[in-house]
Phi, psi and omega in degrees: 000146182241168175332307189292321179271015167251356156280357172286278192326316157313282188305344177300300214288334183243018166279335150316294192302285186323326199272332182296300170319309195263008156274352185297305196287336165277343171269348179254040159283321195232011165277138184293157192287346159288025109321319152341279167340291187281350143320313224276358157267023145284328180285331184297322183292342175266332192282351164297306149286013173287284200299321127006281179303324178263359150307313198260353150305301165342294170309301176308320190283323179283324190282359180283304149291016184265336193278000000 
């Protein structure tokens, strides 16, 4: 596997999470409010691996022209 395609998986991966985030967000259009809290720390935790992820895609792609 090379730089590239392995920074493609980071971006699938965090391109999964984004779809994930904005199905969250829409459920907490219709969430009861005990429910809230824990919604609303899924999204954070995911939205942390979004960015988690498209850092080191990011990383992968400038480290593809160094090799």
């Amino acid at each position: 596997m090379n730089y590239s395609q392995w920074a493609q998986e980071y971006y699938d991966s965090a391109e999964t999470l984004k779809e994930i985030i904005h199905n969250l967000q829409n459920q907490l259009k219709t969430a009861a409010l005990h429910e809230l809290p824990d919604l609303n720390f899924r999204i954070n935790t995911m939205r942390g691996m979004y960015t988690e992820c498209m850092r080191v895609g990011n990383i992968l792609v400038k480290r593809k022209g160094e090799v």
